[in-house]
C-alpha positions as CSV (number, residue, x, y, z in Angstrom):
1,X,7.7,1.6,-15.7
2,X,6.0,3.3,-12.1
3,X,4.8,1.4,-9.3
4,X,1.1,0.4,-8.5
5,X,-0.1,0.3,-5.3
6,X,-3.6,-0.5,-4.9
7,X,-5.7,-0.1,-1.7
8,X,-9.3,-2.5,-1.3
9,X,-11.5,-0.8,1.9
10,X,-14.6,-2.4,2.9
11,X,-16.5,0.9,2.6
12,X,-15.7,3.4,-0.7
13,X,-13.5,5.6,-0.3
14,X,-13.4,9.1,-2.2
15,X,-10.9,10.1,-5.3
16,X,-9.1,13.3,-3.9
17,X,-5.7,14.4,-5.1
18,X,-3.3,16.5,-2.4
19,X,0.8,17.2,-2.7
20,X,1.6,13.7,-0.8
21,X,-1.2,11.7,-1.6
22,X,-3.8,10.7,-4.5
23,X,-6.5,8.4,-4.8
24,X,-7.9,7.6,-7.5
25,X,-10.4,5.5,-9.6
26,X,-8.5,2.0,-11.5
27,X,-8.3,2.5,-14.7
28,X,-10.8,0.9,-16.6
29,X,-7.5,-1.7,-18.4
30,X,-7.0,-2.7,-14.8
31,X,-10.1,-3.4,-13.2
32,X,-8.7,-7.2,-12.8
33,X,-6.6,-6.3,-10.0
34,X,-9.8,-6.4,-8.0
35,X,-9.8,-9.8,-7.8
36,X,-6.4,-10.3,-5.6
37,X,-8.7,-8.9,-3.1
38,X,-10.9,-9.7,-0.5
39,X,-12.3,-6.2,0.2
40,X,-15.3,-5.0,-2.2
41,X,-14.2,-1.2,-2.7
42,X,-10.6,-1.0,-4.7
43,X,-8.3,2.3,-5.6
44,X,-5.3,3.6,-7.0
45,X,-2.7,5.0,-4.7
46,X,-0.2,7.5,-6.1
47,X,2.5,9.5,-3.8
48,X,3.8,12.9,-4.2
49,X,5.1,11.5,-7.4
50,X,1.8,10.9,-9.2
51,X,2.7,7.0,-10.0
52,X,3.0,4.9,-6.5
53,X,7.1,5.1,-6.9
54,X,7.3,7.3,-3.9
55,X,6.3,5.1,-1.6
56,X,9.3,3.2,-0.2
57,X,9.3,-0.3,-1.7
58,X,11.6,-3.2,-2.3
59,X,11.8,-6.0,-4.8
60,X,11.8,-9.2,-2.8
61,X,10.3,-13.1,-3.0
62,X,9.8,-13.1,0.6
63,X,9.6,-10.7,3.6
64,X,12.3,-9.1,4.9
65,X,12.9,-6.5,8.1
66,X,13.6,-3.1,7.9
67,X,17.1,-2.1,8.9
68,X,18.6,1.4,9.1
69,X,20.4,1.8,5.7
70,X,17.8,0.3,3.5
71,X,16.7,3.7,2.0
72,X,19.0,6.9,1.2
73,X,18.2,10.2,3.5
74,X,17.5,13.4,2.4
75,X,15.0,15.5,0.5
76,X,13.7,12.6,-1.8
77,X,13.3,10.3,1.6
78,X,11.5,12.9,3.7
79,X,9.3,13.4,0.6
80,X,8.4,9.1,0.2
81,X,8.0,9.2,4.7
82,X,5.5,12.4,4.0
83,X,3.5,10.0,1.3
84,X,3.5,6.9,3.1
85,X,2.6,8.8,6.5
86,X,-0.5,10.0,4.1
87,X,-1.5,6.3,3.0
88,X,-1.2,5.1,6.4
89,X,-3.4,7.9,7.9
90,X,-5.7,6.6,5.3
91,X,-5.6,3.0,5.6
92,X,-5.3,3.6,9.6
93,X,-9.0,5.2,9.3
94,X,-10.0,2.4,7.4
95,X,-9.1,0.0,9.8
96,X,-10.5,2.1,12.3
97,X,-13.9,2.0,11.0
98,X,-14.2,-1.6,9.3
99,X,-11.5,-4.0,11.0
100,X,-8.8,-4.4,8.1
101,X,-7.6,-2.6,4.6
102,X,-5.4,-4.2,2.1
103,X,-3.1,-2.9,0.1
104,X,-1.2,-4.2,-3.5
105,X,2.5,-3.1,-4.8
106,X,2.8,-3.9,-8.2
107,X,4.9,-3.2,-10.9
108,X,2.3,-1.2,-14.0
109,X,1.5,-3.9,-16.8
110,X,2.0,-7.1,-14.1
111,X,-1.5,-6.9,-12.2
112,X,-2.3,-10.1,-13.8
113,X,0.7,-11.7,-12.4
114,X,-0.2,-14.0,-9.0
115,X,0.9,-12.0,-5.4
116,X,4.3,-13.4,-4.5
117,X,2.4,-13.9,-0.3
118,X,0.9,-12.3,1.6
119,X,1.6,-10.6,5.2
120,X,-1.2,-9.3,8.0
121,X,0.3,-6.2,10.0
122,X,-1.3,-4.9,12.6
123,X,-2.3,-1.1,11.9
124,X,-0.6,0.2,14.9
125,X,3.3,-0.9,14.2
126,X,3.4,0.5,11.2
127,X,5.3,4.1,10.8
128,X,6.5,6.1,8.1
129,X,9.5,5.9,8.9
130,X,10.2,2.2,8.6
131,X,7.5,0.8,6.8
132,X,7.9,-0.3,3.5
133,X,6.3,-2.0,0.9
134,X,7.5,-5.2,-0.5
135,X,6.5,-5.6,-4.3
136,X,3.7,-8.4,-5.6
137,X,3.2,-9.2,-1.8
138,X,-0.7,-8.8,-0.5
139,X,-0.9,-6.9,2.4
140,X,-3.8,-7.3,4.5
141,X,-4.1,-4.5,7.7
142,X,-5.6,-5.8,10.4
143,X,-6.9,-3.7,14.2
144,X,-5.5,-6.5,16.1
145,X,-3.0,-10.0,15.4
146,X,-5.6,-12.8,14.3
147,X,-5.9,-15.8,17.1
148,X,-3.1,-18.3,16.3
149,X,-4.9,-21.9,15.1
């Protein structure tokens, strides 16, 4: 079973396919995904792997923080940071341009399945190097921290 991560943009963003990074159109089978979102324009994210399961990721049923020894070093690590650096440079553009992108790990077969939460990161304290996905949690990528209520 490979990871799904799914990224919703407010403007479309094109299907292109390099080493690190791929984006592509959903399959037609999972076209429901799109309605976990609240952006209009939704793809398929695959690493240097093909599926999404190069891009670090835990299974978790609520945030957790990074710390130093959560993923193994070497060649398979420098390969998931070179990914993820791609994805961010992606969604970083994204927010850029439109305010916010959103992004959805998911296990293949369990898009119907409800988001375990959701979290809002601002775009600019996120690095390859210790960001990480956290699996069935919404992620929602903002320019700036919303104004506390």
């Amino acid at each position: 079973m490979c990871l799904m991560v799914y990224l919703a943009t407010a403007r479309e963003q094109p299907t292109f396919d390099v080493d690190d990074l791929n984006i592509q159109a959903i399959e037609p089978e999972r076209t429901h995904v799109q309605r976990l979102f609240s952006l209009p324009f939704v793809r398929f994210v695959g690493a240097h792997t093909g599926c999404s399961c190069g891009f670090p990721s835990i299974g978790a049923d609520e945030p957790i923080e990074y710390y130093e020894e959560m993923f193994p070093g070497g060649e398979q690590r420098r390969a998931d940071v070179n990914s993820l650096r791609a994805l961010l440079d992606v969604v970083n553009q994204h927010v850029a341009t439109a305010g916010a992108a959103e992004l959805y790990p998911v296990w293949n077969g369990e898009e119907d399945l409800p988001p375990k939460g959701s979290l809002t990161i601002v775009a600019s304290t996120m690095t390859a190097e210790r960001f990480f996905l956290i699996e069935r949690f919404l992620y929602r990528i903002v320019q700036r921290e919303p104004p506390a209520c």
